[in-house]
Backbone as JSON Lines, residues from 0, in Angstrom:
{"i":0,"aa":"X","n":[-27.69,104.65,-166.56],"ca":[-27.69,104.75,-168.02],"c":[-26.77,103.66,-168.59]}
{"i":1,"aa":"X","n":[-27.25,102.78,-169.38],"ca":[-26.8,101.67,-169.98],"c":[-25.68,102.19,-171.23]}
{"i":2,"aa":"X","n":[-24.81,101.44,-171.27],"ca":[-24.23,101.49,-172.71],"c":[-24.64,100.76,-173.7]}
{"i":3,"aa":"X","n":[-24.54,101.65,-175.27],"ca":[-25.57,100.7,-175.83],"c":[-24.99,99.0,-176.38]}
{"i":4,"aa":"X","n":[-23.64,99.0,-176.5],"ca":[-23.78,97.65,-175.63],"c":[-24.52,96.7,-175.38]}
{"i":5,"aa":"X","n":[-24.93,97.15,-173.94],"ca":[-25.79,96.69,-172.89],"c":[-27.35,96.51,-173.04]}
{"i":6,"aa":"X","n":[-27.71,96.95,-174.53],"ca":[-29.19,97.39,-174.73],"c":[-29.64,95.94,-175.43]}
{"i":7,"aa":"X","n":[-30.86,95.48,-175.27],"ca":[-31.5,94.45,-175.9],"c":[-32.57,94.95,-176.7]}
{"i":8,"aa":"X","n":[-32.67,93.71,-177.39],"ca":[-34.19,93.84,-178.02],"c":[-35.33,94.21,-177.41]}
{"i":9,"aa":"X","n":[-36.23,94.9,-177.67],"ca":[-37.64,95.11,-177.31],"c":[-37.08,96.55,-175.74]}
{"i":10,"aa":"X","n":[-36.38,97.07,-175.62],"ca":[-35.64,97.77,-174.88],"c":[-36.28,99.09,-175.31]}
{"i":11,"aa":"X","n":[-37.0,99.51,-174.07],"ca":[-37.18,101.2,-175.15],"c":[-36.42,102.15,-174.29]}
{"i":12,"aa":"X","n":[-36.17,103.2,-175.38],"ca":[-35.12,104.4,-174.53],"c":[-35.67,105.4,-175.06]}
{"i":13,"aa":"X","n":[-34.97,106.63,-174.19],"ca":[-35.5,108.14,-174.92],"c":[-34.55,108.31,-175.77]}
{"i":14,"aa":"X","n":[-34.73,109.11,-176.9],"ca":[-33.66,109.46,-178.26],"c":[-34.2,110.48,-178.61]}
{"i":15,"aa":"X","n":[-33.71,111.76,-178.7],"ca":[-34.29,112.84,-179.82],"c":[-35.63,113.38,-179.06]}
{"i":16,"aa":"X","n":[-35.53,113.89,-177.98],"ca":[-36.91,114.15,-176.98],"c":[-38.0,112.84,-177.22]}
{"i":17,"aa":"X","n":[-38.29,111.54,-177.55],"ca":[-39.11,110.87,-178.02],"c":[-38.74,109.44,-177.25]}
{"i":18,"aa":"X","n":[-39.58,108.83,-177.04],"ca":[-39.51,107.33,-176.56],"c":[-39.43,106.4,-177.63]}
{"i":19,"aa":"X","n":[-38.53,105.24,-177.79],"ca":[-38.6,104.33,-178.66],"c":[-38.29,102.88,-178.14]}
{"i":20,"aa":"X","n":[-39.11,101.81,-179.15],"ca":[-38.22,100.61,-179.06],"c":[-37.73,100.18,-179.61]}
{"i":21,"aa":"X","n":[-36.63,99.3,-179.39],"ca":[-35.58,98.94,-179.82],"c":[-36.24,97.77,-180.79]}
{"i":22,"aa":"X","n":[-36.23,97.56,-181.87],"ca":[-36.92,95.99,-182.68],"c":[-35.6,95.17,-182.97]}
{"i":23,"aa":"X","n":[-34.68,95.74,-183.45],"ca":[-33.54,94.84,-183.83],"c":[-32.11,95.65,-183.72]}
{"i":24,"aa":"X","n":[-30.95,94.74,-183.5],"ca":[-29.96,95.65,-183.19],"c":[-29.07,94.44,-184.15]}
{"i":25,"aa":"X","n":[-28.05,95.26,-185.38],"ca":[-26.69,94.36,-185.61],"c":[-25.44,94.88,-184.77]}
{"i":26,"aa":"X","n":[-24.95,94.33,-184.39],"ca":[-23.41,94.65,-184.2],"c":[-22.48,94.48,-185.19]}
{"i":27,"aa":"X","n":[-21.5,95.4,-185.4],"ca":[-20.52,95.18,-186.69],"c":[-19.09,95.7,-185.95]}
{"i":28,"aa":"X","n":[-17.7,95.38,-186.45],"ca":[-16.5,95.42,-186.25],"c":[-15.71,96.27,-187.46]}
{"i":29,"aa":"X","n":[-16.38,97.44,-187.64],"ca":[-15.32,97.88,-188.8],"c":[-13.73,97.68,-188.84]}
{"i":30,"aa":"X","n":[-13.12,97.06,-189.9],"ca":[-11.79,97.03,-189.89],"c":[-11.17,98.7,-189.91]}
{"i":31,"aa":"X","n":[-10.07,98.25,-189.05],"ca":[-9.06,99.58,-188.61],"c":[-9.73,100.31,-187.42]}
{"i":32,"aa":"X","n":[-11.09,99.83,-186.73],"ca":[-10.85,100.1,-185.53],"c":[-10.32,99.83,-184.5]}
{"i":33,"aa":"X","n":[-9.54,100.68,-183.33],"ca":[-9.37,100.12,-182.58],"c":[-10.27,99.91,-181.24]}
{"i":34,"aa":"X","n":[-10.86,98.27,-181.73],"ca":[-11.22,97.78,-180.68],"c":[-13.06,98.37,-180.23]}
{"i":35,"aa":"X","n":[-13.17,99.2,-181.29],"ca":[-15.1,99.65,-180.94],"c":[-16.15,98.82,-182.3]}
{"i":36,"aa":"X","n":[-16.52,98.62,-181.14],"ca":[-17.9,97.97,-182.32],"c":[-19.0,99.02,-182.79]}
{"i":37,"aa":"X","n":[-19.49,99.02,-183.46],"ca":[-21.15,99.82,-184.17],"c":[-22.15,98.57,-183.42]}
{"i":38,"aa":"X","n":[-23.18,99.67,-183.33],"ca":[-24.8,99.05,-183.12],"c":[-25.53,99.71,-183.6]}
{"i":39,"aa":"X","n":[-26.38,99.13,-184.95],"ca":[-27.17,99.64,-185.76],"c":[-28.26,98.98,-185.58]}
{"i":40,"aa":"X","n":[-29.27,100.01,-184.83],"ca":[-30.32,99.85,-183.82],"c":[-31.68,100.47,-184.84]}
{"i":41,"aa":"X","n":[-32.53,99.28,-184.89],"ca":[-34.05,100.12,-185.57],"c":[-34.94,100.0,-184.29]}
{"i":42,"aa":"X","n":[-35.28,101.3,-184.02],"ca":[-36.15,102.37,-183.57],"c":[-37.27,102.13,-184.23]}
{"i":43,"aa":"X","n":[-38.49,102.11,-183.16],"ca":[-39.59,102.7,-183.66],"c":[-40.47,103.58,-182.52]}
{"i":44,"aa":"X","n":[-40.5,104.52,-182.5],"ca":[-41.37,105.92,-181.8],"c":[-42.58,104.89,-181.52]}
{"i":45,"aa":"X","n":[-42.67,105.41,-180.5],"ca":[-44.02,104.76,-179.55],"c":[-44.88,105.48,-179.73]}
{"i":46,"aa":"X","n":[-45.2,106.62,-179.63],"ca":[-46.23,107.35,-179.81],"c":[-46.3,107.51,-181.71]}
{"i":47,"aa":"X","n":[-45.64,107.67,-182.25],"ca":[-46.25,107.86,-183.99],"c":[-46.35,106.04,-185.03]}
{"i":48,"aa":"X","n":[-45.13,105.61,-184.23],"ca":[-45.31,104.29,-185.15],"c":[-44.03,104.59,-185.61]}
{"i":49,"aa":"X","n":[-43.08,105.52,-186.34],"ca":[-42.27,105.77,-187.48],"c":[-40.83,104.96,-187.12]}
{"i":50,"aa":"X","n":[-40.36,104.5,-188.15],"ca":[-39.33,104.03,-187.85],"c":[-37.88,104.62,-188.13]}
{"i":51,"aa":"X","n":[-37.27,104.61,-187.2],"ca":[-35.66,104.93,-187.48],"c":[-34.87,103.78,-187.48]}
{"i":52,"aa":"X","n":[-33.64,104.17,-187.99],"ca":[-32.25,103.59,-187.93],"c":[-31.11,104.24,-187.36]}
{"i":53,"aa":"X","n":[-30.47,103.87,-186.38],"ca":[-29.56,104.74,-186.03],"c":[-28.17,103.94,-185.26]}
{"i":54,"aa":"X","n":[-27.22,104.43,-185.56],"ca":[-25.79,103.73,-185.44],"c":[-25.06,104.64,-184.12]}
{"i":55,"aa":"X","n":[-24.41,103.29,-183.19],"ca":[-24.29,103.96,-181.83],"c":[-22.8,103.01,-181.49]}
{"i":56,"aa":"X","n":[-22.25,104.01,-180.68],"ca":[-20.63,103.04,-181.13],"c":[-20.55,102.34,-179.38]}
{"i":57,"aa":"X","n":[-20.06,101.62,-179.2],"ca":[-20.63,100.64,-177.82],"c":[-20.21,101.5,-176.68]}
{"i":58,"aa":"X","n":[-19.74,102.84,-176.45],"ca":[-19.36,103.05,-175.61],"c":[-20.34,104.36,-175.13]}
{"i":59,"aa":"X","n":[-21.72,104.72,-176.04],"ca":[-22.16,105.51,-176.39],"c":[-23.25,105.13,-174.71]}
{"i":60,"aa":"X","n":[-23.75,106.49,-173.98],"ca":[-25.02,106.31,-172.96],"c":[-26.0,106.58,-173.82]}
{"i":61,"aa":"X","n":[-26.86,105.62,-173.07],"ca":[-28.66,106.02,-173.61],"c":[-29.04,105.75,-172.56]}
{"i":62,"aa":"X","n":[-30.57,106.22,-172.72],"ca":[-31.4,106.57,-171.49],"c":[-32.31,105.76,-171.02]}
{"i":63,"aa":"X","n":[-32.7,104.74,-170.66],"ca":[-34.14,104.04,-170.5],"c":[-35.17,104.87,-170.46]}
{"i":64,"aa":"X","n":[-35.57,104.41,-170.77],"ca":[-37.51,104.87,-170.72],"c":[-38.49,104.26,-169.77]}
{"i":65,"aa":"X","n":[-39.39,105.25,-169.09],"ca":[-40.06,104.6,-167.69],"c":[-40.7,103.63,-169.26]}
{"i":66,"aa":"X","n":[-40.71,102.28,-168.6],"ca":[-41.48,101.36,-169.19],"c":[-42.48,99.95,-168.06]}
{"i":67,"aa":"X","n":[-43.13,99.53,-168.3],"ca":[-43.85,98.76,-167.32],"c":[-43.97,97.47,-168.38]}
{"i":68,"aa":"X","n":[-43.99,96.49,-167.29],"ca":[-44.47,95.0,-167.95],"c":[-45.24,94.33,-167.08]}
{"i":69,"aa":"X","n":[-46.19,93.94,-168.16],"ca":[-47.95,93.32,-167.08],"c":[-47.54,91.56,-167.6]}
{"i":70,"aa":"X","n":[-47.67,90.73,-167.05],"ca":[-48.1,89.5,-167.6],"c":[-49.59,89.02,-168.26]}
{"i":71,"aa":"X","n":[-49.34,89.03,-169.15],"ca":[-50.92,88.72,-169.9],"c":[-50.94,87.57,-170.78]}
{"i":72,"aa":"X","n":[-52.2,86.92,-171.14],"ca":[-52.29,85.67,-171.95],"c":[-53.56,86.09,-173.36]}
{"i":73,"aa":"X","n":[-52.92,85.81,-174.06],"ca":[-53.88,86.04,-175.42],"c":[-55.12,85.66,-175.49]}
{"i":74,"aa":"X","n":[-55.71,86.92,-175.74],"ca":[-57.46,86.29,-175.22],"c":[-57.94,86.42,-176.83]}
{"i":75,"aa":"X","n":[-57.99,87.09,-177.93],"ca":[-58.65,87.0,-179.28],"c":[-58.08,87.75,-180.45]}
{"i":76,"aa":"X","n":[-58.52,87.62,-181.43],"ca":[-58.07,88.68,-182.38],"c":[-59.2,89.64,-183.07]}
{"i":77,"aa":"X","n":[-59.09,90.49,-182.73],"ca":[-60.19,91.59,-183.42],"c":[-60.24,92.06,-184.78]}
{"i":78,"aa":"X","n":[-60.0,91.77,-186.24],"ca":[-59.78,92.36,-187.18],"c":[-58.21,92.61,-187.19]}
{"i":79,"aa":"X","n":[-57.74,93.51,-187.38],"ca":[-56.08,93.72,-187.01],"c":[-55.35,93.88,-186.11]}
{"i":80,"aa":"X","n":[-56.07,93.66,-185.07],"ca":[-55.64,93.8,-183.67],"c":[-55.84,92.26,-182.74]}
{"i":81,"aa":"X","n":[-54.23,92.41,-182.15],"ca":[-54.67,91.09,-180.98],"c":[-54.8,91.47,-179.58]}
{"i":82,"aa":"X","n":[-55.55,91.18,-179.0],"ca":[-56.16,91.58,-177.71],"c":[-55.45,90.73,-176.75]}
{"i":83,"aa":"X","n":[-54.77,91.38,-175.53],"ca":[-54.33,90.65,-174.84],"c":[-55.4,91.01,-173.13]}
{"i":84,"aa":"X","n":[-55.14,89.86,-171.98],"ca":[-56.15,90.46,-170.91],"c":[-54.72,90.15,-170.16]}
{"i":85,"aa":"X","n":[-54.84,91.31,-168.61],"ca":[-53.86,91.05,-167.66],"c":[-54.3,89.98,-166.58]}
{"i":86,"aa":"X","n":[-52.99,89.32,-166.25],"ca":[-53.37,88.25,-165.68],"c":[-54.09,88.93,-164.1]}
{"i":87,"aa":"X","n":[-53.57,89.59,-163.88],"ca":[-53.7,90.34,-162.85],"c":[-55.44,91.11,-162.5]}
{"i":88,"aa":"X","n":[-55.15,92.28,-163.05],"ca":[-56.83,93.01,-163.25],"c":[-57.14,92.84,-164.47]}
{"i":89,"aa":"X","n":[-56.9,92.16,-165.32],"ca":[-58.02,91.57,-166.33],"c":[-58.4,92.99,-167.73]}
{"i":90,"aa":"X","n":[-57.09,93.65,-167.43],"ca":[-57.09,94.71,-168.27],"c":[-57.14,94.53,-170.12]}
{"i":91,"aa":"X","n":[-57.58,94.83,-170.64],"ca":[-57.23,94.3,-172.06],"c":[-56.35,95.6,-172.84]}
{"i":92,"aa":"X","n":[-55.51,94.91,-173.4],"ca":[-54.27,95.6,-174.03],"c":[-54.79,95.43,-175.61]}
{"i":93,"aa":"X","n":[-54.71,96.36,-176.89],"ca":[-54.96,95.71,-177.59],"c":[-53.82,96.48,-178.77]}
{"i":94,"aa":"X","n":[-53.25,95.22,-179.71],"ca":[-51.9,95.84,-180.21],"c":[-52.47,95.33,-181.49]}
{"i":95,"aa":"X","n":[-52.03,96.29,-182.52],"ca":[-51.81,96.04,-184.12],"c":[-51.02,94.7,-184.37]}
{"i":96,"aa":"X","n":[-51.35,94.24,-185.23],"ca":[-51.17,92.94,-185.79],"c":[-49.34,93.44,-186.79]}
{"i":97,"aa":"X","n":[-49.45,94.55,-187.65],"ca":[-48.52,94.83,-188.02],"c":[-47.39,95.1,-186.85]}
{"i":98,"aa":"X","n":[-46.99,95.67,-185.67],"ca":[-46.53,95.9,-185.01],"c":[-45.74,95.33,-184.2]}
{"i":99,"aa":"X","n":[-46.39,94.03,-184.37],"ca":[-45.31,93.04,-183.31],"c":[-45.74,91.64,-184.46]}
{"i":100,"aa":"X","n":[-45.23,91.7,-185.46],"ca":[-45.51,90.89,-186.53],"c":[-44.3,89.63,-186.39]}
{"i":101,"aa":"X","n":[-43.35,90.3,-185.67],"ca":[-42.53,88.93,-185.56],"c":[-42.98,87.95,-184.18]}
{"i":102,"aa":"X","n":[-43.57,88.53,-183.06],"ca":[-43.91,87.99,-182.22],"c":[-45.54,87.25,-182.66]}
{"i":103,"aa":"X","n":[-45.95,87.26,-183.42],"ca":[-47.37,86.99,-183.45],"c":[-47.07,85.48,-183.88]}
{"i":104,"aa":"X","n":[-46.06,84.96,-184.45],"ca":[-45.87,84.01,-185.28],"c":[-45.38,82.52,-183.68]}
{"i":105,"aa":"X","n":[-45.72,83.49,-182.72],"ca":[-45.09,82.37,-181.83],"c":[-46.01,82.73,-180.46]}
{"i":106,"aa":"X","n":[-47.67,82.96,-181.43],"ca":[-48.74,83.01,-180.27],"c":[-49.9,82.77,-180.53]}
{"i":107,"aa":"X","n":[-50.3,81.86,-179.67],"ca":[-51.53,81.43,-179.81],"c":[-52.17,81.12,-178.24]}
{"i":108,"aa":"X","n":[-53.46,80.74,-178.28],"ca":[-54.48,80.86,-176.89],"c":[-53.99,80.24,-175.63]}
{"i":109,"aa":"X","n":[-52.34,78.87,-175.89],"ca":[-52.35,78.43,-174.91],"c":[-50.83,79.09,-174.93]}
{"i":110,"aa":"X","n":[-50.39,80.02,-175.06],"ca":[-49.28,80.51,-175.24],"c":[-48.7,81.3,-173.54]}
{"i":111,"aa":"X","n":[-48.18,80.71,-173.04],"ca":[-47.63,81.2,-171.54],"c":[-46.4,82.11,-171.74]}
{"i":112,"aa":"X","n":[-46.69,82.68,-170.12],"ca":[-45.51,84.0,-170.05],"c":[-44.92,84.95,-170.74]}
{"i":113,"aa":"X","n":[-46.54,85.45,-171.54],"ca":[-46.46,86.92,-172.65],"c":[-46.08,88.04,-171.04]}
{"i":114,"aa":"X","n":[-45.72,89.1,-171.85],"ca":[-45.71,89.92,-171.12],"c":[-45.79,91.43,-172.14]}
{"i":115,"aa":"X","n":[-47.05,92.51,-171.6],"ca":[-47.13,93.44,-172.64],"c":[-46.15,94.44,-172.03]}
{"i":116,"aa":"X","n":[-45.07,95.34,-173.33],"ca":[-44.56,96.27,-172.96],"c":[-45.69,97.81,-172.96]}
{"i":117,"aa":"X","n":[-45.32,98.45,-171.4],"ca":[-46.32,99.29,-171.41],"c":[-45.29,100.9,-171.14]}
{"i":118,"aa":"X","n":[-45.77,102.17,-172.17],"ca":[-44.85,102.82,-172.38],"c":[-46.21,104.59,-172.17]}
{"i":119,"aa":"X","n":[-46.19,105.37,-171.47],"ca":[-47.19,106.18,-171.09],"c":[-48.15,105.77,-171.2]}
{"i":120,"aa":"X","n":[-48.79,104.49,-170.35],"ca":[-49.6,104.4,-170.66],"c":[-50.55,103.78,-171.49]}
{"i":121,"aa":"X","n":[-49.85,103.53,-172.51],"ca":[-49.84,102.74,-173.91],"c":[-49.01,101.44,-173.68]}
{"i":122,"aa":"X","n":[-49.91,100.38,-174.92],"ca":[-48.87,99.26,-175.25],"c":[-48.23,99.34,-176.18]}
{"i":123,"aa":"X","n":[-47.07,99.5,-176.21],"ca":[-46.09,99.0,-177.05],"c":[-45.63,98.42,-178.03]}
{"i":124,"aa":"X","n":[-45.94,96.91,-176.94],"ca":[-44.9,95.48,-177.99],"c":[-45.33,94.45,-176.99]}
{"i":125,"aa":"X","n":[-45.07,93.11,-177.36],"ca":[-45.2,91.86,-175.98],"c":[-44.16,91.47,-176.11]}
{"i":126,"aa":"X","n":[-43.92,91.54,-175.1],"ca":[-41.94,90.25,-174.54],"c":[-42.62,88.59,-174.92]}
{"i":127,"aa":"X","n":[-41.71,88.02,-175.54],"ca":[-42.09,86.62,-175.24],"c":[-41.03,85.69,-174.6]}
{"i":128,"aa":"X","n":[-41.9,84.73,-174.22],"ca":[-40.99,83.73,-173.57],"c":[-39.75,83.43,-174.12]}
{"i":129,"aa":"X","n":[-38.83,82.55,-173.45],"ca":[-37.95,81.86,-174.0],"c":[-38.03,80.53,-175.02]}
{"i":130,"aa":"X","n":[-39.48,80.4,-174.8],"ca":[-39.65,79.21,-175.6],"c":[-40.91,78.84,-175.94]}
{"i":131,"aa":"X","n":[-41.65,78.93,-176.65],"ca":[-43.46,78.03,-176.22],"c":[-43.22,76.84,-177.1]}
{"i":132,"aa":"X","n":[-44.35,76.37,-176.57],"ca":[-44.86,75.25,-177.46],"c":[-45.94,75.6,-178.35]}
{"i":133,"aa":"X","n":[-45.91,74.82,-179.41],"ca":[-46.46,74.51,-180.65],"c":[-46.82,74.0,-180.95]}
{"i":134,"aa":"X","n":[-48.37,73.42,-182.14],"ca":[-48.4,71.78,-182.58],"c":[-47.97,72.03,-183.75]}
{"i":135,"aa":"X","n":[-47.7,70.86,-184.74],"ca":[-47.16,70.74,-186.14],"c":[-48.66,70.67,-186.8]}
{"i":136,"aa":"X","n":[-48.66,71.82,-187.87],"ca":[-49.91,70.71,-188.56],"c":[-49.56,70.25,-189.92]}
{"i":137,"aa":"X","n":[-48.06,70.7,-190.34],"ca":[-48.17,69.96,-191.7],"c":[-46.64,69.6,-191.94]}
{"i":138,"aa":"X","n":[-46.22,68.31,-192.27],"ca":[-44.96,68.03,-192.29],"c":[-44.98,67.25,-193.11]}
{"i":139,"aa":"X","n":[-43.78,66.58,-193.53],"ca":[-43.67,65.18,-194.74],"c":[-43.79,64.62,-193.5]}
{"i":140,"aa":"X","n":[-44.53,63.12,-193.94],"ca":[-44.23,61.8,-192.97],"c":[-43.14,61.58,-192.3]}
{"i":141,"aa":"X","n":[-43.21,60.84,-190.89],"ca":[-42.11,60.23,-189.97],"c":[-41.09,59.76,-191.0]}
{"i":142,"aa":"X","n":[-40.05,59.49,-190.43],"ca":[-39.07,58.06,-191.33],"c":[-38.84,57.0,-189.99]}
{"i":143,"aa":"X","n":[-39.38,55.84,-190.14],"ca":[-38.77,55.29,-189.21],"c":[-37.5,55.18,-189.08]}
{"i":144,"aa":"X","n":[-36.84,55.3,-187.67],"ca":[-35.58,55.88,-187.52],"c":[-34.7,56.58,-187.71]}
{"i":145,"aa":"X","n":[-35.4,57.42,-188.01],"ca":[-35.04,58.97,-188.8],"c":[-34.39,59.51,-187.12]}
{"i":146,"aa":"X","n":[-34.45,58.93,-186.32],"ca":[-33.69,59.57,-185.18],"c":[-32.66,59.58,-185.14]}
{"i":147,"aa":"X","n":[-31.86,58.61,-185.7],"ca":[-30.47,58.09,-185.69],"c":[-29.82,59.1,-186.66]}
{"i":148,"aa":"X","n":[-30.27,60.16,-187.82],"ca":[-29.38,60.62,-188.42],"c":[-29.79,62.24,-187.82]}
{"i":149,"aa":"X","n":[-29.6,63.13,-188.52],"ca":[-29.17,64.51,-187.89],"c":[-29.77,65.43,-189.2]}
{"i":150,"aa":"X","n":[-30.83,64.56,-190.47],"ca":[-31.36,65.4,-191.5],"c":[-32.4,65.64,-190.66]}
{"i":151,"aa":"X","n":[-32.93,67.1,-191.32],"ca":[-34.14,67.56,-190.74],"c":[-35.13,68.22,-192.13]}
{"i":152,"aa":"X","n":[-36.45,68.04,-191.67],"ca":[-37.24,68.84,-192.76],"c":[-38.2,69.96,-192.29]}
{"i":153,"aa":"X","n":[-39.07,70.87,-193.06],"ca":[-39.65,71.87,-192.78],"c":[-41.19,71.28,-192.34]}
{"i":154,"aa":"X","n":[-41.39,71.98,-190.91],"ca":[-42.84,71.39,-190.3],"c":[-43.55,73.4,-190.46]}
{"i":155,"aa":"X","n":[-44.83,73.0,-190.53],"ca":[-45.32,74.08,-190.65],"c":[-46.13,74.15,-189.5]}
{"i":156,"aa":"X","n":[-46.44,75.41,-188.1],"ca":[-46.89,75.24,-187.05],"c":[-48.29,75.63,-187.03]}
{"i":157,"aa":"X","n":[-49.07,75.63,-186.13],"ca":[-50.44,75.62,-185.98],"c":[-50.3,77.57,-185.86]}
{"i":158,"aa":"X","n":[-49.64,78.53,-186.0],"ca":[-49.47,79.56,-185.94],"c":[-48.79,80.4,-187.45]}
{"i":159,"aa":"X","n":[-48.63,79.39,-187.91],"ca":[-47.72,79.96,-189.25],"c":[-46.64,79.95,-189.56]}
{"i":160,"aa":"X","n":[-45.77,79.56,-188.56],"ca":[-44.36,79.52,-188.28],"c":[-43.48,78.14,-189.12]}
{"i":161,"aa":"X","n":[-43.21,78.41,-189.78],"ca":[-41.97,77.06,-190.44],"c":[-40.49,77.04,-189.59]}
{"i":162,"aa":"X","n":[-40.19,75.79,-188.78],"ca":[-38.97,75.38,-188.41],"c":[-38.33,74.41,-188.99]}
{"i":163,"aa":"X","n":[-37.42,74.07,-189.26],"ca":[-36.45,73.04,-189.0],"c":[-36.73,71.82,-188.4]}
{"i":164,"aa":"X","n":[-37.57,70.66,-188.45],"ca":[-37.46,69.82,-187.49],"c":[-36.63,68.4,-187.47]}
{"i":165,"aa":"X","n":[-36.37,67.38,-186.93],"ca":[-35.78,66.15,-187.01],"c":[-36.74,65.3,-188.04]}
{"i":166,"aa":"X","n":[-36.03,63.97,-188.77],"ca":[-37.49,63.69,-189.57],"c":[-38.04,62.76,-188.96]}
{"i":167,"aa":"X","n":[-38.13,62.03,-187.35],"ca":[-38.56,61.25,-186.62],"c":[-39.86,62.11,-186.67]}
{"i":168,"aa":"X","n":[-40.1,63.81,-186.06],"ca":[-41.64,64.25,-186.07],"c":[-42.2,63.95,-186.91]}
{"i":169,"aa":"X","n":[-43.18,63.7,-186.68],"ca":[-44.45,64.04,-187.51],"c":[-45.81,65.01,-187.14]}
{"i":170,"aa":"X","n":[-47.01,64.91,-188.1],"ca":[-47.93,66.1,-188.08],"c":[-48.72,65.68,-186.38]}
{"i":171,"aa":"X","n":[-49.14,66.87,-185.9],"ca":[-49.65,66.69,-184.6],"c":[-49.02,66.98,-183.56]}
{"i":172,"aa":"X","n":[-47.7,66.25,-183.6],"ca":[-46.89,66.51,-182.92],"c":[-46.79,67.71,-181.94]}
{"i":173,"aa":"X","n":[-46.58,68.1,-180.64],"ca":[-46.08,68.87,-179.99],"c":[-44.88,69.58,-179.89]}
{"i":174,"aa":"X","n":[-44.39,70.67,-180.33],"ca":[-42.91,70.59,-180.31],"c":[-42.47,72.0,-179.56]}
{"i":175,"aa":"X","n":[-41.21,72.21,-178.89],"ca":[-41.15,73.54,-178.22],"c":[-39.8,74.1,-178.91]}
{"i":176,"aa":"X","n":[-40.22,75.33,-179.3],"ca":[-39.39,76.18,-179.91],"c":[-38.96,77.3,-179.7]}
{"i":177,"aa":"X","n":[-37.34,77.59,-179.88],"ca":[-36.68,78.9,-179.13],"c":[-37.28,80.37,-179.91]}
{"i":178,"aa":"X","n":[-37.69,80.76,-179.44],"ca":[-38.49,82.16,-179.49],"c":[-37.77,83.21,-180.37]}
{"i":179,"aa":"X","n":[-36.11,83.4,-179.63],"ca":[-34.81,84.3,-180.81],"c":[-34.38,83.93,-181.3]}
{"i":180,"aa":"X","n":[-34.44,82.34,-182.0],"ca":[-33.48,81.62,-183.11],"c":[-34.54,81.17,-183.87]}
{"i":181,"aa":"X","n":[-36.12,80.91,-183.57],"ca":[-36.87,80.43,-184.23],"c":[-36.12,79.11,-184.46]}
{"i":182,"aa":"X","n":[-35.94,77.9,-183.76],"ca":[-35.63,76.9,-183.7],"c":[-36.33,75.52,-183.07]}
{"i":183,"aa":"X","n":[-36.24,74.62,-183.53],"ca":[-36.67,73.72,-182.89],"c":[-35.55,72.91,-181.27]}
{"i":184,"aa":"X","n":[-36.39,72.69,-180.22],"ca":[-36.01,72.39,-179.13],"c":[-35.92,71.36,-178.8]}
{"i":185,"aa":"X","n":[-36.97,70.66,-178.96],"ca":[-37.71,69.17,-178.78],"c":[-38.94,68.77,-178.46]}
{"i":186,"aa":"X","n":[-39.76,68.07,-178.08],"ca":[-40.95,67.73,-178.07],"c":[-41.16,68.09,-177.02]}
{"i":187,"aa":"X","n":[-42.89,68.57,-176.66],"ca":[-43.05,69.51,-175.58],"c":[-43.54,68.19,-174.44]}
C-alpha cells in the first residue's frame, strides 16, 4: 500500500468500496504545518464516470486497484469514441472521447507506446508516452536565424494541440513533444 505521496497520475485505487482514477493531483504546503503536505486528488469512478475531489495528507495509505495495461496503437474514431486495437490479440478497446480528453490531444495513427488502462475488465484511460511526435500544420513563417535567439511562437499541431515553439520551425515540420508539460522537445 502506497502513500499517497507515492501515487501518480492515471493511478487507480480503491476509495469508498469503489475503484477510481487518479486524473490530476496538486500538492500544497499549508503554512503552520509541521512538515505535511495535502494532495488534492480528482477521482473519477470507473464504473459510473462521476467525479470526486478528495484531500489526502502524504502520510495517508491507499490501496491499488487490480489494474492491467495492454499496449495498443490507435486504429479510428467512431463518432465519440476512439478505438484502440491490442498490439498483441488485436483486441479493440473503445474509450469516450470526453474521458481521456487530455490525452487525445497527443494522438494520432502514427502515435507509439499507448498503453490502455484496463480496470474489471473495462477500459479506463490510455497511459501515454513520454513523448510523441507531431507535424506542425500552422505556424507564422521561419525567421532566418531565428535559432540564435531563445523567442518562441505558437505552432498549431496536426492533432489540435498548440505549443510553444523556437521561431527557426516552420509549418510541416516534425516536432517531438513532452506529453506532461505539453512542451516542445525538438525536431523529431
Amino acid at each position: 500500500m502506497p502513500k499517497a505521496s507515492d501515487i501518480k497520475k492515471n493511478t487507480a485505487v480503491e476509495f469508498n468500496n469503489s475503484v477510481y482514477i487518479i486524473k490530476d493531483i496538486e500538492r500544497s504546503v499549508p503554512q503552520g504545518r509541521a512538515g505535511g503536505s495535502l494532495y488534492r486528488m480528482r477521482m473519477y469512478d470507473v464504473v459510473s464516470g462521476a467525479k470526486t475531489d478528495e484531500t489526502f495528507k502524504d502520510s495517508d495509505m491507499l490501496t491499488l486497484a487490480d489494474l492491467i495495461r495492454r499496449n495498443v496503437m490507435f486504429s479510428y474514431l467512431d463518432g465519440d469514441e476512439l478505438v484502440f486495437m491490442d498490439s498483441e490479440d488485436y483486441t479493440p478497446y473503445n474509450l469516450n472521447k470526453d474521458s481521456i480528453a487530455d490525452e487525445v490531444l497527443f494522438i494520432d495513427e502514427n502515435t507509439q507506446g499507448l498503453q490502455v488502462v484496463i480496470v474489471d475488465g473495462s477500459p479506463v484511460g490510455v497511459e501515454l508516452p513520454a513523448s510523441v511526435d507531431l507535424v506542425i500544420v500552422e505556424t507564422d513563417p521561419s525567421i532566418k536565424g531565428g535559432s540564435a535567439t531563445a523567442r518562441t511562437k505558437p505552432a498549431i499541431l496536426s492533432t489540435g494541440l498548440t505549443v510553444q515553439v523556437p521561431e527557426h520551425i516552420s509549418t510541416g515540420d516534425k516536432i517531438r513533444v513532452n506529453t506532461t508539460e505539453k512542451k516542445f522537445m525538438g525536431r523529431a
